[in-house]
C-alpha positions in Angstrom: 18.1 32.8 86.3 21.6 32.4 86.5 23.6 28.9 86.8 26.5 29.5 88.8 29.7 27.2 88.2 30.2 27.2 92.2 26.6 25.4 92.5 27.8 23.5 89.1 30.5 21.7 90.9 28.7 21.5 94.4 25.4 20.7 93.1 25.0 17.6 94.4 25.8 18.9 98.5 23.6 21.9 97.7 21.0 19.7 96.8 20.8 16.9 99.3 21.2 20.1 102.1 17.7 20.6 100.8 16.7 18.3 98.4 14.5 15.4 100.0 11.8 14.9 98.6 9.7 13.3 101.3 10.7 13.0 104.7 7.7 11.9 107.0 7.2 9.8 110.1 5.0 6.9 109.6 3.7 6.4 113.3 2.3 3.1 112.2 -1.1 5.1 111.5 -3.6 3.1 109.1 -3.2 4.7 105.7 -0.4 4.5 103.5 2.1 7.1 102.3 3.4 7.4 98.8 6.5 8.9 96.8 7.4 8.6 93.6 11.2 7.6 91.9 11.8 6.8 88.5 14.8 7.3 85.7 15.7 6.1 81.8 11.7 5.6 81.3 11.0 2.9 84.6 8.5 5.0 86.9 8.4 3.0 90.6 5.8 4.5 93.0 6.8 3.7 96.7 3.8 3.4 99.2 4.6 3.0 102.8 1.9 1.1 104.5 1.7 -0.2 108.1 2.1 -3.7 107.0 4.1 -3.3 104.5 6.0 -1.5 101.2 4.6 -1.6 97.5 6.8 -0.5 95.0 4.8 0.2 91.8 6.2 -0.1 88.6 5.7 1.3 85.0 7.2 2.0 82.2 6.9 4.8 79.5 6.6 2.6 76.2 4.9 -0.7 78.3 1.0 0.1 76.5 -1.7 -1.7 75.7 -1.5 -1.2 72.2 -4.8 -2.1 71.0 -6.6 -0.2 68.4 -10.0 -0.6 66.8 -9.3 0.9 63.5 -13.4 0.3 61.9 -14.3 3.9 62.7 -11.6 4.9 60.5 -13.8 4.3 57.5 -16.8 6.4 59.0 -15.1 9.7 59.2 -15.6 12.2 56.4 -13.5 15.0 54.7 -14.0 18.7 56.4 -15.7 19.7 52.9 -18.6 17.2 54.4 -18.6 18.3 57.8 -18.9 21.8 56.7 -22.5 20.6 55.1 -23.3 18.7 58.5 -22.5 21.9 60.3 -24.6 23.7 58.0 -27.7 21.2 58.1 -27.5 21.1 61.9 -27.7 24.7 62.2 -30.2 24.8 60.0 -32.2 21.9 61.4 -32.0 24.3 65.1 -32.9 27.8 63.6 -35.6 25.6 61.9 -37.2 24.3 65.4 -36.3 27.7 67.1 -34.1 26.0 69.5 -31.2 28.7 70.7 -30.7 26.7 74.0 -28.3 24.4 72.5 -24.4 23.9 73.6 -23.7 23.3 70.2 -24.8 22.5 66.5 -23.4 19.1 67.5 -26.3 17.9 69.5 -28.9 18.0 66.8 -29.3 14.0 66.1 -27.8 13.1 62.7 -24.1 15.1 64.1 -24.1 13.2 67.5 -24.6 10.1 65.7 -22.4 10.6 63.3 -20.0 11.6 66.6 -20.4 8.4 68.2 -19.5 6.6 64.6 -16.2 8.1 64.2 -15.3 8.4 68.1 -15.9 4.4 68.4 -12.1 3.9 68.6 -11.7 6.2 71.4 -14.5 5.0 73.2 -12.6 1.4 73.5 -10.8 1.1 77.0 -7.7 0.6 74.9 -4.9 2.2 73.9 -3.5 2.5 77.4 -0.3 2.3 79.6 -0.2 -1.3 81.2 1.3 -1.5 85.0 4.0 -3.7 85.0 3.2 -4.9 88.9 3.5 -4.5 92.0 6.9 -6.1 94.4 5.2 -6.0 98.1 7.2 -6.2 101.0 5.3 -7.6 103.5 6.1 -7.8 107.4 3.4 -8.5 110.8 2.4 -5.2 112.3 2.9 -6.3 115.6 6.6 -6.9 115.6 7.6 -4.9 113.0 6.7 -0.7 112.8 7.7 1.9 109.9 9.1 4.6 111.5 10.2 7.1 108.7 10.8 7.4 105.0 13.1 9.8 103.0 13.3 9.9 99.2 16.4 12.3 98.2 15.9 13.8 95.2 19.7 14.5 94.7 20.4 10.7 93.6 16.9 9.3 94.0 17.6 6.9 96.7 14.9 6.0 98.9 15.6 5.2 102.6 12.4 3.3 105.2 13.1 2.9 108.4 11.5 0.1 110.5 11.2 -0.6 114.7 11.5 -4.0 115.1 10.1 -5.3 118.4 9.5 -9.2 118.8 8.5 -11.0 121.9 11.3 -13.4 121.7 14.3 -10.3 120.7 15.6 -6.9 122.5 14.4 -4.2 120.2 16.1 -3.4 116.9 16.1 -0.9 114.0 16.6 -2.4 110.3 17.1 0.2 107.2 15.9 -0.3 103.6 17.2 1.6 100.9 16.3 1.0 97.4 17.1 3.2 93.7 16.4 3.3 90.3 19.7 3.0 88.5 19.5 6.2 86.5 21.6 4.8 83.7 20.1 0.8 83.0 16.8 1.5 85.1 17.0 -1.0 87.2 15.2 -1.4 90.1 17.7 -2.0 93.4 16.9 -2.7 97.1 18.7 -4.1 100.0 17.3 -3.9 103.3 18.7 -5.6 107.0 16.8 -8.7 108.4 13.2 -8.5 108.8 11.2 -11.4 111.0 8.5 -13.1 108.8 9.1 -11.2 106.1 7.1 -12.5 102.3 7.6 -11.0 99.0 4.8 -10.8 96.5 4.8 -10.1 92.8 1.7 -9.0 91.7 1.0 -8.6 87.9 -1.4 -6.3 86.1 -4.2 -9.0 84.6 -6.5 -7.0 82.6 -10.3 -7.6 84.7 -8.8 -7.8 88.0 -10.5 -5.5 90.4 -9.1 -5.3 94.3 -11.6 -5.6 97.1 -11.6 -3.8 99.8 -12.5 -6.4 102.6 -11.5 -9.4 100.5 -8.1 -10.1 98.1 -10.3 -9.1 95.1 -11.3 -11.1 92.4 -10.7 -11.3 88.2 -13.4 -10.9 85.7 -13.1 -12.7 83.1 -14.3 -10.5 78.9 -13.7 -11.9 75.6 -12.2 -8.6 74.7 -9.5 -8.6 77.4 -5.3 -8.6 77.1 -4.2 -11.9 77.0 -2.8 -13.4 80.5 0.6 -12.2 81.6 3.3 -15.6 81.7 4.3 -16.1 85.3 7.6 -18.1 86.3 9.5 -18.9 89.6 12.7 -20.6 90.2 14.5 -21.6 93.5 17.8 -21.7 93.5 20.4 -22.6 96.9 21.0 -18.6 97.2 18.2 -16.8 95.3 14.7 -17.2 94.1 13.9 -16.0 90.7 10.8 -15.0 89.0 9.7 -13.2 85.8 6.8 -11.4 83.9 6.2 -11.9 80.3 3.0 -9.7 78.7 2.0 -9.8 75.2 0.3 -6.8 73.3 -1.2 -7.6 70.8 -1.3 -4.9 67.5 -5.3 -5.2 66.2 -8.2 -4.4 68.8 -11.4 -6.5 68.4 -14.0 -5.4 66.7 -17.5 -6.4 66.0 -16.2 -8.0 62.5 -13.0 -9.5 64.0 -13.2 -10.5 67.9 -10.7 -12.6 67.7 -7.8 -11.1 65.5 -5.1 -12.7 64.5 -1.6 -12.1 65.4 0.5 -9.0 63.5 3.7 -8.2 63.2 3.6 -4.9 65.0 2.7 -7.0 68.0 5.0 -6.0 71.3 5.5 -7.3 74.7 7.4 -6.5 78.2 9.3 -8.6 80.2 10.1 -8.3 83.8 12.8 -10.1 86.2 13.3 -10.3 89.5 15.8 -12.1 92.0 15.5 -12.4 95.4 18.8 -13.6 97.4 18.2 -16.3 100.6 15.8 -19.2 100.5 12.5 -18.7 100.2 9.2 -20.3 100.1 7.0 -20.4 97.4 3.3 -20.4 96.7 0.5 -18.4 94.6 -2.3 -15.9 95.6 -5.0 -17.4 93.1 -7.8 -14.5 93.8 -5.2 -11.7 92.3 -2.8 -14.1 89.7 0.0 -13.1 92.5 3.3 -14.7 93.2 4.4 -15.2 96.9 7.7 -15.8 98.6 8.1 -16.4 102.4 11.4 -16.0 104.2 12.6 -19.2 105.6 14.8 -16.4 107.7 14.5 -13.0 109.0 18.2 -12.7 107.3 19.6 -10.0 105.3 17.4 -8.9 101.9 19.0 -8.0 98.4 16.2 -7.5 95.8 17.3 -6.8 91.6 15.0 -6.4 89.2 14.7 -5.4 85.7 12.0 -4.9 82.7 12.2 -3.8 78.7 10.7 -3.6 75.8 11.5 -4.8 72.2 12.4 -0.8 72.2 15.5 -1.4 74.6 16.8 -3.9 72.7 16.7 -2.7 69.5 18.2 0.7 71.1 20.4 -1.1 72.6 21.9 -2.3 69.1 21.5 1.1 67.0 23.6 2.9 70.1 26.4 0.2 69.5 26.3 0.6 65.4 26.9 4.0 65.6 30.4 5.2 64.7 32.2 6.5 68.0 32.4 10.2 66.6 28.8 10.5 65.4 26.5 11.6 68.5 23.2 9.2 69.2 21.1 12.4 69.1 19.5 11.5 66.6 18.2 8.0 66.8 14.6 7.7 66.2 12.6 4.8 66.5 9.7 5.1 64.5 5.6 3.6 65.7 5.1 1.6 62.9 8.7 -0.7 63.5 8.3 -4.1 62.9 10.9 -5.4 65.2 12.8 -8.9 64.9 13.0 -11.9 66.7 15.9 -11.3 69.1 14.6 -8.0 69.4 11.3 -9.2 70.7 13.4 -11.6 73.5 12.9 -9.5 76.0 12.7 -12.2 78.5 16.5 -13.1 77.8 17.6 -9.5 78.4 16.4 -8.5 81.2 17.5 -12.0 82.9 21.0 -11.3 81.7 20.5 -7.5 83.1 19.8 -9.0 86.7 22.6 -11.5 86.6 25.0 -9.0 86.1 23.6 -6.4 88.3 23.3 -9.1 91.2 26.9 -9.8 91.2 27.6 -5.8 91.9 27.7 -4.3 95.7 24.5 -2.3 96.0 26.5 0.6 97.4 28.7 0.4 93.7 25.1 0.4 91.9 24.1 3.5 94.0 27.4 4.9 93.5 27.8 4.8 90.1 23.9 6.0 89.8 24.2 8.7 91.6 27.4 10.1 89.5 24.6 10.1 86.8 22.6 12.3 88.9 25.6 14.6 89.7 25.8 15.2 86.5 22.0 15.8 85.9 22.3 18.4 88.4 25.2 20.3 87.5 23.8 21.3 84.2 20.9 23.0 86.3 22.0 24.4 89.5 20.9 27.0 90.3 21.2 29.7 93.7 18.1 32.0 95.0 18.0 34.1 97.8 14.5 32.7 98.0 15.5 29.0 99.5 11.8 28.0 98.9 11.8 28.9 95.5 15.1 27.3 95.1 13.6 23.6 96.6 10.3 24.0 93.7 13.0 24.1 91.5 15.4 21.7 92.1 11.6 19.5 93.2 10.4 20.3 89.7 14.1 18.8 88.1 13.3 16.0 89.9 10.3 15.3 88.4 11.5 16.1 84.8 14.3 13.7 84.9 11.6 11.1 86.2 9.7 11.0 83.0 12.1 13.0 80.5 15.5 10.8 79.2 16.6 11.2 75.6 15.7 8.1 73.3 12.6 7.8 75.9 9.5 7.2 74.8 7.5 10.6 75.4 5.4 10.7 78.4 1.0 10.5 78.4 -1.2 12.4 80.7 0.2 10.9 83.7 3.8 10.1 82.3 5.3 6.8 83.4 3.4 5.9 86.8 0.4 4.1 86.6 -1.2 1.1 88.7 -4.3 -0.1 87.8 -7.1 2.1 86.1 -5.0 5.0 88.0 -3.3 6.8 85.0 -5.4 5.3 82.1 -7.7 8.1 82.0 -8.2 9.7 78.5 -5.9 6.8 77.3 -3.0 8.5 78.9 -2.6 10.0 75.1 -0.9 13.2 74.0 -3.3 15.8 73.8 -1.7 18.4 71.6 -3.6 21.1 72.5 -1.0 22.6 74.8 -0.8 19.0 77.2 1.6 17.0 75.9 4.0 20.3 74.7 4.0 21.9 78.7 5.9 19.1 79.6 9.2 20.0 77.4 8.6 23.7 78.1 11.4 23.8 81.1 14.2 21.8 79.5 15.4 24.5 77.4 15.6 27.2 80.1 17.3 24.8 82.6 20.0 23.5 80.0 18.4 20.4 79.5 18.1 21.0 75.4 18.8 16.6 74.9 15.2 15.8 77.5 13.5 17.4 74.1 14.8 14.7 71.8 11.7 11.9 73.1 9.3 15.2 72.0 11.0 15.4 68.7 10.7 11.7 67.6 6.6 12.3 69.2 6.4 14.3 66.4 8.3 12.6 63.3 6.2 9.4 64.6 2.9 11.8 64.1 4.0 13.5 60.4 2.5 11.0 58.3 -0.5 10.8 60.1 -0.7 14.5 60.2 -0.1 14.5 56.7 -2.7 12.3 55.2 -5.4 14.7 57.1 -4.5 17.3 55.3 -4.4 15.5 52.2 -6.9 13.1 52.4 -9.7 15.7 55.0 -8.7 18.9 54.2 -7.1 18.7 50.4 -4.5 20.9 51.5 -0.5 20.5 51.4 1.4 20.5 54.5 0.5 18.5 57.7 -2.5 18.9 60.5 -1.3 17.1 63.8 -4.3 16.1 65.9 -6.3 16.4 68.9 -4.7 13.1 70.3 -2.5 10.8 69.8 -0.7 7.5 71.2 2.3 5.8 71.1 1.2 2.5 69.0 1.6 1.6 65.5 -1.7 2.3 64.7 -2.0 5.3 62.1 -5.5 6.5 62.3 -6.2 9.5 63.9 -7.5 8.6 67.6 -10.4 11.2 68.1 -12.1 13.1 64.5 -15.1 14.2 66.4 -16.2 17.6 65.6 -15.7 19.9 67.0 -12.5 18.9 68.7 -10.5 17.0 65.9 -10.3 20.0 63.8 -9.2 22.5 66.0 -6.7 24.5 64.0 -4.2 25.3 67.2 -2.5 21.8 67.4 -0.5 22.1 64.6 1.3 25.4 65.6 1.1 24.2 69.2 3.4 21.3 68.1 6.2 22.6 66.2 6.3 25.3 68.3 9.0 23.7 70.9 11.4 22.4 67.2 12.5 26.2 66.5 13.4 26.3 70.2 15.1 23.5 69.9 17.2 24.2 66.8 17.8 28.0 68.2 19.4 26.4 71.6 22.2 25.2 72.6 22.9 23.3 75.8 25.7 25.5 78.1 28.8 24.0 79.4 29.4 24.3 83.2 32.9 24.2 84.8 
C-alpha cells in the first residue's frame, strides 16, 4: 500500500465521506442495536434500545485480579512429565487401548491435570465491567429514530421523535465521545420528557432476569461490594464507583485472605447537570436519577486506575527532551497511597471537564483523531476495501494506545460474563500477537509499545520455567498469561503449557519493532 500525503492532510474529510461506522434506523422495533467506541484504554459499548440507551463501559487494566496460587506447588519439572508421559503410554499399549485422544486421559495424568490446572479453573482472573449509564425515556412519547457512530472522530450521534400528548412533535439529538486523549466519557443531548438516569455497577453474583430486574447471589468467594455515592447539588447530581481488587484468591487453606499490598481498585465519576431525583434499584445494587424536567442533558464522566495515576506522574518526571516511549510499568508494582486515590482523580478529572463546552471537548478530541488518521491514510481504487481498512483502524485505536495496558481475548469491552471467557488472558500461541500485527504496516510503530511492556512484565516468569522446569538458560513464555501481579504460570497442563511455539511466537513482533521506523507525513 501506499500512504499518500494528499490523503495525509485530507484524511479526516476522506474519512468521514465514508467512514461511519454504523448508520441504522431504529424504527422503534423491540431489540436493541449496538456499536462500539472506545480510546486511551476506556471501551464504551453503545446499545440503542426502544426504551432507552446503555452505554457500557470497560477498561483495559480494570481486572479482577484474583489468583489462587496452591496449584503452583503441584506442578512438576518437564524431566517428570517426560516419565508421566512415558507411564501413560505404557499403561495404554498395556490394556490395548489405541482409541484414545491422548496419553493424557489415562487416570494418574488427568488427575494430575486437574491438580496443576486448579488455578485456571477459578472464575478469576478476569476483566471487571465498570457499569452501565442507562438513558431511559417512555416508549410512547419518545421514539429512536437513527444512530450514527463516525469512525473519523468517534462521535456518536442518536436521534429521537418526540411525540407527547400535551406537545406538537419535536426531534432532540444526542451526541456523546470518548475523549481520545483523557478518556473521558462526554454526552449532551436536548431535552427529553421523563427522562431517568441509572448507574448500574458490576456486583460480582448479580444475574439479570429476563421478565424480572434480576436478582444477586450472594458466595463466600465473591469480589467485595463496589462503594456507591450520590450527591445533589443546585446544578448537578453527582455520583461515583469505588471497587476494590483484592491481590490473593481464596483457597481451600485461606478463604478469607488478608489484605496485600499489590491490592488495586478503580474508581468511576459521574455528573449529571439539572436537578434530579434520587432513589436506588435494590434488586440490581443500581443508582437512579429522575429528571425533575424534560430540560437540556450534559453528562461527564470519568474512571482510572492506580495505573493512571502513577503514569500520570512518571510522564511529568521525565525530562522534556527524553521521549515517554519507554515507560514501563511493571505487574508486580506496589503502588502508593496517593497513587491508589483514584476516587480523588477522577472527581477532579470531571470538575474540570464539566466547566468545558462539549463542542471544545469534541473539538479538541477529534484533532487527536486527525492525527491518528493521517499517519494511515490510505487511497484504493477499491472504495470497499478502502472502508475495511480505515473500519479495521478504527478498531485498533479502540483497544491499542501506547502506555495501555495490552488487550485480552476480547480487549477492553466487556459487560457481565460477556468477555470473561478463557479469563480474557493472552494466549501466546498466535492470539494475543495478531492483534499488533497491523501497526507496523500502517505506521503505527508506538500502538506496539503496550505489547512490549506484555512481554518485559512476562520475562521473569518465562524465565524461572526454564530454570526451575526445564533446567535450561534463556526464557519459555507460556500458554497464558494475565495482567495481575501474580507470577505463577496460569495454565501447566500437559500438553498445552509446554508447547514449544510461544516463545518464538512472542518475540517475534520485537525484531519488527526495532527494524521499523514510524514515516513522517506532510
Amino acid at each position: 500500500m501506499m500512504l499518500i500525503s494528499r490523503m495525509a492532510r485530507n484524511s479526516m474529510d476522506s474519512i468521514s465521506q465514508g467512514g461511519t461506522l454504523w448508520s441504522e434506523p431504529s424504527q422503534a422495533q423491540p431489540t436493541s442495536k449496538e456499536c462500539c467506541s472506545a480510546t486511551v484504554d476506556i471501551g464504551v459499548c453503545a446499545v440503542v434500545r426502544p426504551d432507552a440507551l446503555a452505554l457500557h463501559i470497560s477498561k483495559s487494566d480494570s481486572w479482577d485480579i484474583r489468583v489462587t496460587e496452591d496449584s503452583d506447588k503441584e506442578v512438576r519439572p518437564f524431566s517428570e512429565i517426560l516419565e508421566l508421559w512415558k507411564r501413560a503410554s505404557g499403561e495404554l499399549n498395556r490394556r490395548g487401548d489405541h482409541d484414545s485422544l491422548s496419553v493424557e486421559s489415562v487416570d494418574f495424568f488427568r488427575e494430575y491435570g486437574a491438580r496443576v490446572g486448579g488455578s485456571y479453573s477459578k472464575r478469576w482472573p478476569r476483566p471487571w465491567p465498570c457499569g452501565t449509564v442507562w438513558l431511559k425515556w417512555d416508549p410512547r412519547w419518545v421514539e429512536p429514530v437513527s444512530y450514527t457512530l463516525n469512525s473519523a472522530n468517534g462521535l456518536f450521534t442518536l436521534e429521537l421523535k418526540i411525540n407527547t400528548p400535551t406537545s406538537p412533535s419535536r426531534s432532540a439529538k444526542l451526541a456523546a465521545f470518548v475523549d481520545r486523549e483523557s478518556g473521558n466519557i462526554s454526552l449532551e443531548s436536548e431535552a427529553i420528557p421523563e427522562l431517568s438516569v441509572i448507574y448500574s455497577p458490576a456486583i460480582d453474583g448479580f444475574r439479570p432476569g429476563v421478565f424480572d430486574p434480576g436478582h444477586i447471589d450472594i458466595h463466600p468467594d465473591q469480589l467485595p461490594r463496589p462503594i456507591l455515592k450520590h450527591q445533589a447539588g443546585p446544578d448537578a447530581m453527582r455520583f461515583s464507583c469505588f471497587q476494590y481488587f483484592p491481590a490473593i484468591g481464596p483457597s481451600n487453606e485461606h478463604p478469607n485472605p488478608p489484605r496485600s499490598d499489590k491490592d488495586r481498585n478503580f474508581s468511576l465519576f459521574g455528573r449529571l447537570s439539572g436537578e434530579w431525583t434520587p432513589s436506588n434499584i435494590e434488586s440490581s445494587g443500581s443508582l437512579l436519577f429522575s429528571a425533575r424536567s424534560a430540560t437540556s442533558l450534559r453528562l461527564d464522566i470519568a474512571v482510572a486506575t492506580p495505573r493512571d495515576l502513577l503514569l500520570k506522574r512518571l510522564k511529568a518526571e521525565l525530562p522534556r527532551e527524553e521521549p515517554a516511549s519507554w515507560i514501563t510499568i511493571p505487574q508486580t508494582h506496589t503502588y502508593t497511597e496517593q497513587e491508589l486515590d483514584t476516587a480523588a482523580f477522577v472527581e477532579s478529572a470531571v470538575s474540570k471537564a464539566s466547566i468545558i463546552p462539549f463542542d471544545e471537548l469534541q473539538q479538541s478530541s477529534q484533532q487527536q483523531w486527525r492525527d491518528f488518521w493521517s499517519a494511515s491514510a490510505v487511497s484504493f481504487a477499491d472504495k470497499a476495501l478502502e472502508r475495511i481498512w480505515y473500519h479495521n483502524q478504527y478498531f485498533l485505536a479502540c483497544c491499542l494506545r501506547k502506555h495501555g495496558t495490552a488487550p485480552g481475548l476480547f480487549a477492553n469491552w466487556s459487560y457481565g460474563d460477556i468477555g470473561s471467557a478463557w479469563h480474557s488472558d493472552y494466549h501466546l500461541d498466535y492470539n494475543c500477537q495478531q492483534v499488533y500485527w497491523g501497526v507496523f504496516s500502517s505506521n503505527h510503530v508506538d500502538m506496539h509499545q503496550p505489547y512490549l511492556e506484555l512481554v518485559e512484565n512476562l520475562l521473569p516468569m518465562s524465565e524461572r520455567t526454564a530454570r526451575e522446569g526445564f533446567n535450561l538458560p534463556g526464557a519459555f513464555f507460556p500458554l497464558s498469561a494475565y495482567p495481575v501481579p501474580s507470577q505463577i504460570v496460569p495454565y501447566p497442563v500437559p500438553p498445552w503449557g509446554y508447547q514449544i511455539c510461544m516463545t518464538p511466537w512472542a518475540v517475534q513482533s520485537l525484531w519488527w519493532h526495532t527494524s521499523t521506523r514510524k514515516m513522517s507525513i506532510t
